[in-house]
KOLDOLUM-550011 format. One record per residue (C-alpha): x, y, z. Coordinates in steps of 0.1 Angstrom, whole numbers, padded with zeros to 4 digits, always signed. Each point is the difference from the previous one (the first is absolute). Layout:
residues N
XYZ...
END
This chain:
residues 427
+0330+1579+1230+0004+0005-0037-0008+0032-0022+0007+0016-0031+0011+0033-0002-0004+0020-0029-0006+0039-0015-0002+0026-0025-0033-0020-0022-0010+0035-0011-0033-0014-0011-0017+0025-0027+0033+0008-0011-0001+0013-0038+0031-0008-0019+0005+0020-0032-0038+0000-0002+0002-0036+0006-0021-0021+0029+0013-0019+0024-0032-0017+0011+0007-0034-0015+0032-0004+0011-0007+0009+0037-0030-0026-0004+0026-0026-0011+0022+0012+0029-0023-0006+0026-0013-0031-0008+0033-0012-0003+0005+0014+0038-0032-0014+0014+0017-0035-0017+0028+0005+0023-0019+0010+0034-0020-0035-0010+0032-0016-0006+0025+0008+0025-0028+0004+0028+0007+0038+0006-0011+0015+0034+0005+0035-0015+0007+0024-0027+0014+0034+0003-0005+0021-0027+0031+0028+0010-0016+0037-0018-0016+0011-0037-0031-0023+0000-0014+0022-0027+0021+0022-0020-0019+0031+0001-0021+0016+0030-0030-0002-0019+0002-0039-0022-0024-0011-0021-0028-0018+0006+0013-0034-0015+0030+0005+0022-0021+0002+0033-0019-0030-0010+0032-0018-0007+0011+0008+0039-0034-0006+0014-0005-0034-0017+0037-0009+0009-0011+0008+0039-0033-0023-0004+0026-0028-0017+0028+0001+0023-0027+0000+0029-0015-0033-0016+0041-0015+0006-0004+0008+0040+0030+0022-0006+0008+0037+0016+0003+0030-0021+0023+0031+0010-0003+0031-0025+0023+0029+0006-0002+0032-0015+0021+0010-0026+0012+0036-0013-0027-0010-0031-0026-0009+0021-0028+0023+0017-0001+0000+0037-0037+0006-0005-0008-0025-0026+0019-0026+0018-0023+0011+0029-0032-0004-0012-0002-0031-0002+0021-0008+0031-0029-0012+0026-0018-0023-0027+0037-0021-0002+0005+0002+0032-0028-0026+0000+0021-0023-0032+0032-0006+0025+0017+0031-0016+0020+0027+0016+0003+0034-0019+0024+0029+0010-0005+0028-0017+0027+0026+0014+0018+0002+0034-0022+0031+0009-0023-0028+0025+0007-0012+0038+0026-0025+0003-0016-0027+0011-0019-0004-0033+0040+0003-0020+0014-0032+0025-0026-0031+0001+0002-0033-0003-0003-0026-0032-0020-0029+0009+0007-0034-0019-0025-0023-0018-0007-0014+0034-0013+0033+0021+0032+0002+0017+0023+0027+0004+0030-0010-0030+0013+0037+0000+0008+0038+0012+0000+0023-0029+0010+0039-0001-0019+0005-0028+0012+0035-0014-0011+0012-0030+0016+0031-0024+0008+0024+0028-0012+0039-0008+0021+0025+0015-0030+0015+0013-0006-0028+0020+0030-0001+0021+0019+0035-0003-0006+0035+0001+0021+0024-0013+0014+0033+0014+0004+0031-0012+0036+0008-0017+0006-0036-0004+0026-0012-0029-0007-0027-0021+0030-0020+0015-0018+0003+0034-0031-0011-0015+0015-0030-0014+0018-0007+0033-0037+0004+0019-0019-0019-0023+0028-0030+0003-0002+0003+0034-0037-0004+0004-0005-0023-0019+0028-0021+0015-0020+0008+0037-0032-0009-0015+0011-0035-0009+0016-0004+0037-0026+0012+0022-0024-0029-0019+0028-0023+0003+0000+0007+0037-0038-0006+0000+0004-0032-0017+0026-0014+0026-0024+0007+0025-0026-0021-0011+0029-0025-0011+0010-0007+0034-0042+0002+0009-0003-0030-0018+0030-0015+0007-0010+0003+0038-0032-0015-0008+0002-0025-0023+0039-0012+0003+0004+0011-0041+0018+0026-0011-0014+0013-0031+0017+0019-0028+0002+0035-0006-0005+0014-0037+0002+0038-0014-0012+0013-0030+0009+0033-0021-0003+0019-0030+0028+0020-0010+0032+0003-0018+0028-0020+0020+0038+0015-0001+0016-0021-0026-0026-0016-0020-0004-0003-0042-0034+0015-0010-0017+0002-0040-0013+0026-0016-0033-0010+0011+0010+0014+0034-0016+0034+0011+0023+0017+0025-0012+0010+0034+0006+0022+0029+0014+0022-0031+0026+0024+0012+0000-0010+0037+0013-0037-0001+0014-0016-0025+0001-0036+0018-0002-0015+0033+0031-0017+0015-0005-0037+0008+0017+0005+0040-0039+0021+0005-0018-0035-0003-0007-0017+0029+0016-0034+0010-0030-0016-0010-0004-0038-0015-0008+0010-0036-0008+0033-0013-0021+0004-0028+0003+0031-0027-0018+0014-0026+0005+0030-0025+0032-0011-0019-0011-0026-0031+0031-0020+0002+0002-0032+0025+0032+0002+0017+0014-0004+0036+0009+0034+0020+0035+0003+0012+0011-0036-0003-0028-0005+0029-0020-0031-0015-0029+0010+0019-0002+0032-0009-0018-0003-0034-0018+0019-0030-0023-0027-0016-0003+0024-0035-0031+0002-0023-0018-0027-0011+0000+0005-0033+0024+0028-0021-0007+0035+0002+0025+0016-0025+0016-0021-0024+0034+0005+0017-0011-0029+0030+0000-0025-0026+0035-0012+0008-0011-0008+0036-0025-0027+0009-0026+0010+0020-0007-0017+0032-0022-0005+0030+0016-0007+0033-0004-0031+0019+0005+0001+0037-0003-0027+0032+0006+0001+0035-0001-0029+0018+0015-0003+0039+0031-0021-0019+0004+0024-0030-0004+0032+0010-0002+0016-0034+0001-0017-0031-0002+0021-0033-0004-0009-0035-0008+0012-0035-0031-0012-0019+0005+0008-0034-0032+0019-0020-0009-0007-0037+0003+0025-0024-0034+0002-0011+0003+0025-0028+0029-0005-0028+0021+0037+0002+0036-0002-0016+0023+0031-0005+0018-0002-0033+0026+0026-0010+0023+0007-0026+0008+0013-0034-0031-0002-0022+0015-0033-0022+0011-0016+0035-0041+0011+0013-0016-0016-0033+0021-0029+0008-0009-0007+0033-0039+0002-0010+0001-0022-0020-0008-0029+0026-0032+0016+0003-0011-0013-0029-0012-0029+0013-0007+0015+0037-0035-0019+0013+0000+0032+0027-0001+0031-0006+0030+0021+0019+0001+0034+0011+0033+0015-0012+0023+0027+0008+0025+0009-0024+0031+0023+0000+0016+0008-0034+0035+0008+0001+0010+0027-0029+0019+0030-0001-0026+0014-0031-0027+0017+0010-0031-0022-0015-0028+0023-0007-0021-0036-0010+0011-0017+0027-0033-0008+0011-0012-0014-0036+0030-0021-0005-0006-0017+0032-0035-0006-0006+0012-0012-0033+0019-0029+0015-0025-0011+0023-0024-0001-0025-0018-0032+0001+0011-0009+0033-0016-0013+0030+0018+0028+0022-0009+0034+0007+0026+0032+0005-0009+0015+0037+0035+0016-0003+0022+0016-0026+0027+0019+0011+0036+0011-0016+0027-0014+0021+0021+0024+0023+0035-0011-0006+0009-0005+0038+0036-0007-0005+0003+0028-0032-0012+0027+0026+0022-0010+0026+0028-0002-0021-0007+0037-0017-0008+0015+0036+0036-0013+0009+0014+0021-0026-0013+0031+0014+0017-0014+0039+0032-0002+0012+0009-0032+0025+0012+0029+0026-0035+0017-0001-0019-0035+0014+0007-0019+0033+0009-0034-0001-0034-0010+0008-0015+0020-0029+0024-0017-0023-0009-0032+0011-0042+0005-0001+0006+0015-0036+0016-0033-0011-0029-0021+0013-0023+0019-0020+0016-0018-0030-0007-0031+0010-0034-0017+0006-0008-0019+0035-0033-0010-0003-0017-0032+0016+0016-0016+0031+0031-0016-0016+0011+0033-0006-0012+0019+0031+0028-0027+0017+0026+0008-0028-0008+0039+0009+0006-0010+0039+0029-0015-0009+0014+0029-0023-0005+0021+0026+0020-0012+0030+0027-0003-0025-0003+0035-0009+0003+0008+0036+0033-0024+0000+0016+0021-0027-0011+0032+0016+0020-0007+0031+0030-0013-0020+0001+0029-0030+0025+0025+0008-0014+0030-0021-0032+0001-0022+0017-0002-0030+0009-0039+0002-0037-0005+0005-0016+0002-0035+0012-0029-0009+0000-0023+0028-0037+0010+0000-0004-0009-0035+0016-0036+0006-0021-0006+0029-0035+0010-0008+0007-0022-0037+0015-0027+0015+0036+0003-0012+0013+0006+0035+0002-0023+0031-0027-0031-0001-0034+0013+0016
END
């Protein structure tokens, strides 16, 4: 059994008046390329089909043609509802795909049985149990009393979200040993999701949800299933060291800050000799974006490439002055004059480590814990992509190191500094 798991296309999404329509065409046909290639059973598409409740037209054609394709490749389709997506224009067409080998869950506010079901493979046969969960409403699975605090909230909606997952989990067993019974194969058991994991990097493309009642869900409220598929965060990354717990990110870039991570689909395979085996297929950038900032001279500079650009490239770019530029906007359009680039972005640059530093003038060490000292220093530095996610891990168990050894808070400043630049023990 092989499938792809992926999220978060937000097909119809409009970026700085800008469509997306040709590069999620490109993206899809590269997919349906893969599913030919790599003779995929499935693909899961983990939340935010669409990225409003009500897309465009063109961005309903583009999923209802990518349905009629994918069906053409003998190969299952799973949607899951995302915190974009609407529950009743997912569901309208539900019954008609039901007929092109695709699965859609909406919300978790239907039986069970249709949230635990099993993936066939290219044969007819059963290949695999999913809990297919989609962006779960608070509506859906809690109801709030009178007097309650948001603390208690929080705590409720955690918790039923975390009994949610293991009451379909305990479903899926079930039919597990069924089949096991039946057919002598044991057949794996995958979970989906759409929500913010405890620990994870998101963009600035990410909306929050379950605002003011949970900020994230703990990893330990998963199930022990065999690979658990999320949505919501853009990002791919791996939750809680678990390899098989995974966000597979956005398929193409949805703010200008995800293009220091390459985005990914996830490539997954059970077999009865490899249980699970999980790998990363890399996704072409099918737009040219590039961030430049800087000074003006050091901006003008780095343009000038572009010159003799055959594409044209979206750009966002941060000046860094301390003058306040009145023409900032002219002069900018000045440089690019000529160019085959366009300006989606222009911004002044927010002087991270200048406000950190003048907001520590104003503190004293004995006002912040150890802990507070230590986040404030991390703010200075930047740990984007997954080389630096590790160097953060690392950073921070030896914090925690330094913590236990330190005395009094004073000796921490600039142990702290040492470590989180390098200058102290080897991480």
């Amino acid at each position: 059994m092989k499938l792809l798991h992926t999220s978060d296309w937000h097909l119809g999404q409009s970026f700085f008046t800008k469509s997306r329509k040709d590069e999620h065409q490109a993206f899809i046909h590269w997919l349906l390329e893969q599913v030919e290639q790599q003779q995929i059973d499935a693909v899961i598409i983990a939340g935010d089909i669409f990225d409003t409740g009500t897309p465009p037209s063109y961005a309903r054609e583009i999923y209802n043609q990518f349905v009629v394709d994918l069906q053409r490749l003998n190969c299952v389709l799973v949607v899951l509802g995302g915190n974009h997506d609407s529950v009743s224009t997912l569901n309208e067409s539900k019954q008609i795909l039901a007929c092109l080998n695709t699965f859609v869950v909406a919300s978790t506010g239907v039986d069970s049985h249709e949230q635990v079901f099993c993936i066939p493979d290219k044969s007819g046969k059963p290949g695999a149990i999913l809990c297919a969960v989609p962006f779960i409403r608070a509506r859906d699975v809690l109801q709030s009393s009178a007097g309650d605090t948001g603390v208690d909230k929080r705590q409720a909606l955690g918790d039923a979200i975390k009994l949610h997952y293991a009451t379909l989990y305990q479903r899926a067993l079930l039919q597990q040993q069924r089949h096991q019974q039946q057919h002598g194969v044991t057949l794996p058991i995958i979970a989906t999701g759409h929500l913010t994991a405890l620990g994870v990097t998101q963009s600035d493309s990410v909306r929050d949800i379950y605002i003011g009642t949970l900020d994230g869900f703990a990893a330990d409220g998963f199930p022990p299933a065999d690979y658990i598929a999320l949505g919501h965060i853009h990002r791919p990354q791996v939750v809680a060291k678990q390899q098989h717990i995974r966000y597979s990110g956005s398929p193409i870039p949805l703010s200008f800050d995800e293009l220091s991570t390459q985005k990914q689909v996830m490539l997954v395979a059970f077999s009865q000799i490899n249980p699970v085996q999980i790998s990363a297929l890399d996704v072409p950038r099918f737009q040219a974006m590039q961030v430049i900032k800087g000074d003006l001279s050091a901006i003008e500079q780095a343009l000038q490439p572009f010159k003799s650009n055959e594409f044209l490239t979206w750009l966002c770019i941060e000046v860094e002055t301390q003058d306040y530029l009145s023409d900032l906007q002219q002069r900018i359009q000045a440089l690019t004059e000529g160019l085959n680039v366009e300006v989606l972005q222009l911004r002044r640059s927010r002087n991270k480590q200048r406000q950190l530093l003048s907001q520590q003038h104003s503190e004293t060490l004995a006002e912040l814990s150890p802990h507070e000292v230590f986040e404030l220093r991390l703010k200075m530095e930047n740990f984007e992509g997954d080389e630096q996610q590790a160097r953060l891990g690392r950073v921070r168990e030896q914090f925690e190191i330094i913590l236990s050894e330190a005395q009094q808070g004073s000796v921490l400043e600039p142990k702290v500094n040492a470590v989180v630049s390098g200058e102290g023990k080897p991480l």
